[in-house]
C-alpha positions in Angstrom: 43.0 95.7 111.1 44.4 92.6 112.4 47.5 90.5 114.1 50.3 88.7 112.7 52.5 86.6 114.2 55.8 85.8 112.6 58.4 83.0 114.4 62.0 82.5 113.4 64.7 81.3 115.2 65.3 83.9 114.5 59.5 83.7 112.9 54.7 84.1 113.8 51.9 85.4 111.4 48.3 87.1 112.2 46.0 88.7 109.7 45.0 91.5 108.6 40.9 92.2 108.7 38.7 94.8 106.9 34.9 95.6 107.3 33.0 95.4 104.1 31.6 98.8 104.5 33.9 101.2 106.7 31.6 104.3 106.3 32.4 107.6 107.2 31.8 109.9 110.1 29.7 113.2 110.1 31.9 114.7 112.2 35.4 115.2 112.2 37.5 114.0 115.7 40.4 115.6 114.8 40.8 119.1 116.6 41.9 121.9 114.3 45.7 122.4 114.3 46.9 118.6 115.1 47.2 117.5 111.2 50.8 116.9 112.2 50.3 114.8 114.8 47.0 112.4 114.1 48.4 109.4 116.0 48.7 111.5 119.0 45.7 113.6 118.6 44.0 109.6 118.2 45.8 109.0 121.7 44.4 111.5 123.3 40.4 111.4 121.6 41.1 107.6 122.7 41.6 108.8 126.4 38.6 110.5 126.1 36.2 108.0 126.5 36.3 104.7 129.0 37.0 101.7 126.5 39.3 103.9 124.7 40.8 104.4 128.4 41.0 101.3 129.4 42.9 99.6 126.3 45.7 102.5 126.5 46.6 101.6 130.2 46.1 97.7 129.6 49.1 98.6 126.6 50.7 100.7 129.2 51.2 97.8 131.6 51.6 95.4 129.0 55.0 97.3 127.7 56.0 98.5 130.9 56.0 102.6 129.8 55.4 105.2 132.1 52.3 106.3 130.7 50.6 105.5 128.1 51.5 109.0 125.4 54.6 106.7 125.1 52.6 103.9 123.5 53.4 105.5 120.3 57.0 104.0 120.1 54.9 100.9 119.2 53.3 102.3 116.0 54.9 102.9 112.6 52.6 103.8 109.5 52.0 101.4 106.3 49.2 100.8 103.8 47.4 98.5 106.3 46.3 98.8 109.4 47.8 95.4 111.1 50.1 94.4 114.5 53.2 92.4 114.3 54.4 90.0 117.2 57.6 88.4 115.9 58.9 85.4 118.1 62.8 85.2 118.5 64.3 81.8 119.6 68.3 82.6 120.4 69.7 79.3 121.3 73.2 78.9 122.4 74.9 76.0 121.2 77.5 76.3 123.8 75.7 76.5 126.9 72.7 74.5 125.2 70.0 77.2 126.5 67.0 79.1 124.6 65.9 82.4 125.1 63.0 83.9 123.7 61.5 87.4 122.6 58.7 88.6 121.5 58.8 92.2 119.5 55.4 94.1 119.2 54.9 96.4 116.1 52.0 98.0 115.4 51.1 99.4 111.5 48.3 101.9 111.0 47.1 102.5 107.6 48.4 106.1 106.8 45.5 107.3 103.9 42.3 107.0 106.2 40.3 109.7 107.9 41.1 110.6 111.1 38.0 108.9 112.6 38.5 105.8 111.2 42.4 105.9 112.5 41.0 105.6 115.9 39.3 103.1 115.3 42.2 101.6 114.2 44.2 102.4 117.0 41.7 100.6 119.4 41.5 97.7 117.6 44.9 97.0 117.0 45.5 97.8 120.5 43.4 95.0 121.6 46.5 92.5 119.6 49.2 94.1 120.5 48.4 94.3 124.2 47.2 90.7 124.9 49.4 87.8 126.0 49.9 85.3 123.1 47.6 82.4 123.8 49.3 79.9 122.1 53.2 78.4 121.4 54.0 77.8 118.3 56.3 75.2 119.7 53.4 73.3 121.6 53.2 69.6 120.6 49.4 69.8 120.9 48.9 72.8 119.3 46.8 72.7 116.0 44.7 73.9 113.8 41.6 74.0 115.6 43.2 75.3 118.8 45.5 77.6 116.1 42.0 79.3 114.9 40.1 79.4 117.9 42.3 81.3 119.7 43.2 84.1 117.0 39.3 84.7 116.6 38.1 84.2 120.1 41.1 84.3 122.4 41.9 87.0 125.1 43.1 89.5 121.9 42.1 88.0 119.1 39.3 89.0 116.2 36.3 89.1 118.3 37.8 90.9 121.2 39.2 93.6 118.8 36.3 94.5 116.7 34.3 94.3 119.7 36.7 97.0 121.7 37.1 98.9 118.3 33.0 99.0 118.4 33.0 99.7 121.9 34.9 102.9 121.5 33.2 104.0 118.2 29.3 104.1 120.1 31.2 105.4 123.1 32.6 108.8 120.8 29.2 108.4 118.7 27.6 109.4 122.2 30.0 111.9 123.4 31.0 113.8 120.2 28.1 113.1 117.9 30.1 111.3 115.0 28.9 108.5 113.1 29.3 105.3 114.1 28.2 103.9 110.5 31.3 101.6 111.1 29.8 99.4 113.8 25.9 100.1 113.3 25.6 96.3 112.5 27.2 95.1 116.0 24.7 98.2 118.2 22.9 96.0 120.9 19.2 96.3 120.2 18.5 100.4 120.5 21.8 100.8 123.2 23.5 104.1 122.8 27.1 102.0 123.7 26.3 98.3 124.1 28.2 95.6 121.3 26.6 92.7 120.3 29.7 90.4 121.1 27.6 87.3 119.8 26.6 88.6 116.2 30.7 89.4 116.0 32.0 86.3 116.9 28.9 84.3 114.5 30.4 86.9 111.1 34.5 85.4 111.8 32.7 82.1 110.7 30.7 83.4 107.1 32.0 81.7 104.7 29.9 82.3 101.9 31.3 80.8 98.6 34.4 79.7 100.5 32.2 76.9 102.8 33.1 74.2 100.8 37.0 74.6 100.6 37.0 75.3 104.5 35.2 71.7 105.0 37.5 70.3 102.9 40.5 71.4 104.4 39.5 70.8 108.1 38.3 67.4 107.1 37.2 65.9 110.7 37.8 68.7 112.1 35.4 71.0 110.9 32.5 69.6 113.9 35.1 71.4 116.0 33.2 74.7 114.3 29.6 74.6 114.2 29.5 77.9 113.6 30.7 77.7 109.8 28.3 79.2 107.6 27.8 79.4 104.1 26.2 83.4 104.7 28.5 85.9 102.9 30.9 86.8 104.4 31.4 90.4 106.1 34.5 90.0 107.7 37.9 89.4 104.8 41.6 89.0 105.6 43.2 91.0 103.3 46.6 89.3 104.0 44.6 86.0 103.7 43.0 86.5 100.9 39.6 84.7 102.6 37.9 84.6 105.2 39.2 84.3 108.6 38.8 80.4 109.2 40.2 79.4 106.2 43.4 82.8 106.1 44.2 80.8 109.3 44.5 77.5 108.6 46.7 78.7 106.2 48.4 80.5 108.3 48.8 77.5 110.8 50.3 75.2 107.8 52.8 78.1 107.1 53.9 78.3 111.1 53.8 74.6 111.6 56.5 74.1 109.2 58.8 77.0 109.9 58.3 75.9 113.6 59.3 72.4 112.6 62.4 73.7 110.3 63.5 75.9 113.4 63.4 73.1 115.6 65.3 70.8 113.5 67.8 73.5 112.7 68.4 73.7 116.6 69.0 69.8 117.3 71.5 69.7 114.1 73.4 72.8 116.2 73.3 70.8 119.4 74.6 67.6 117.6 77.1 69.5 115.5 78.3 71.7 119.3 78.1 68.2 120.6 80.3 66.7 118.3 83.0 69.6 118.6 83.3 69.0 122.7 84.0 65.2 121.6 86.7 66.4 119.6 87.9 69.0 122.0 88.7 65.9 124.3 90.2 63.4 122.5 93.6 61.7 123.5 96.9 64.0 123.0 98.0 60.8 121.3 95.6 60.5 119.0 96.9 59.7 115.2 95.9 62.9 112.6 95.0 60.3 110.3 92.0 58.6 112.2 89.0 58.9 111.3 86.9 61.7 113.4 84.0 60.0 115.2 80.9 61.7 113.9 79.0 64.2 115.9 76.9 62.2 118.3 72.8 62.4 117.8 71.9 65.5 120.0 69.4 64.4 122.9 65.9 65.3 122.7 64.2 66.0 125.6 60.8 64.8 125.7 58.6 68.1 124.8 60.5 68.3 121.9 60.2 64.7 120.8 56.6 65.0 121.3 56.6 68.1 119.3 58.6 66.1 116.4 55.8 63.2 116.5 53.2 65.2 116.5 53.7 68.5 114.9 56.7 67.6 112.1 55.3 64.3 110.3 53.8 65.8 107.0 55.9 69.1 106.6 
């Protein structure tokens, strides 16, 4: 479970996250004769109760589909469960404009019970229908603001597991299944109630991990109180740690294909520039001169600032 951004100018990364012990229900969800269709029987057990609900329609508004059994264009199966949001820059060199899109893909682990595959579904839901909260492109982003908003930003970590919990007491209740998954985050004896806190306080276990994490965020790391050397419970898989320290990673890996991407695009505006220059030159002009060389593209000031600040150490 988990959300990757990938930018290009043509590329933004998120991670992929995995409870230490999954468990397994003691009932089945899946109604007899749907084997062939288990994302759509996970759509519908998923409509059956109000958290479950409530995500579908937010990623039926989100996508702009006419209701929400036609969210299942977004999914495609893989070997981990994980959502894609890939950033597209197109810039025109002629016209000098930038358009960009964003492409939502959402990847369910195919070998998992049925039970555990909603679960899935709701969390991954929770990425894939939240607005980004961040630009890559913003001068001031960085690494704390990178992290804090992939684990406690509208759609990030915390809001995911806590929906995926949510909805796995809110079928415990209804349907009688085991919700061995999210025991840990039950509020006190509450039959549906998710102990948000406890959540967000296991994104920062760091367990053996604590030392390297300090290291890397340097000054930064009394931005995040909440670091703890307590083992942790909650892995990225694509990381290969846990979540602080998979996402600072992940913010050196985005900070310099943002940086290559934006240089890319000035060197298309200089070289567009230089080819108008050209275009007007005096019919008299001698074949033999020289060609003036393409003149420096300007840079408005967002992107300077974005050069200064973002592009120094790539």
């Amino acid at each position: 479970m988990g959300f990757r951004t990938l930018i290009s100018s043509t590329a933004l990364l998120f991670l992929t996250s995995t409870l230490s012990d999954p468990g397994a229900s003691a009932v089945s969800l899946l109604p007899e004769g749907e084997l062939a269709d288990r994302l759509g029987a996970a759509l519908k057990v998923l409509r059956s109760v109000p958290t479950g609900r409530s995500l579908l329609e937010r990623g039926r508004k989100r996508f702009h589909l006419a209701d929400t059994a036609s969210l299942r264009s977004l999914f495609k199966w893989s070997d981990v469960s994980r959502t894609d949001a890939i950033l597209t820059r197109h810039y025109d060199p002629g016209s000098q404009t930038e358009v960009r899109e964003r492409l939502v893909t959402v990847y369910l682990k195919k070998n998992q019970s049925f039970d555990d595959l909603v679960l899935d579904v709701a969390h991954e839901m929770t990425h894939a229908a939240g607005e980004p909260n961040w630009d890559p492109y913003d001068p001031h982003l960085t690494a704390v603001r990178y992290i804090r908003a992939s684990l406690e930003g509208p759609g990030g970590e915390v809001d995911a597991l806590t929906n995926e919990c949510r909805v796995s007491l809110e079928l415990s209740a209804r349907y009688g299944t085991s919700a061995h998954r999210c025991e840990r985050y039950r509020l006190g004896h509450s039959q549906k109630q998710v102990d948000r806190v406890k959540i967000r306080k296991d994104f920062y276990r760091m367990g053996a991990f604590h030392k390297e994490i300090l290291q890397a965020l340097g000054t930064d790391a009394a931005s995040f109180p909440d670091l703890s050397t307590e083992s942790p419970t909650l892995f990225s898989s694509t990381g290969n740690a846990p979540y602080p320290l998979a996402l600072l990673r992940e913010f050196q890996e985005i900070n310099g294909v943002a940086c290559s991407n934006t240089r890319r695009r000035l060197s298309l505006m200089a070289q567009s520039s230089g080819r108008s220059d050209a275009s007007r030159s005096p019919a008299s002009e001698v074949a033999s001169e020289p060609k003036p060389k393409p003149t420096p593209a300007p840079i408005d000031s967002r992107t300077e600032a974005f050069l200064k600040l973002r592009c120094t150490q790539d």
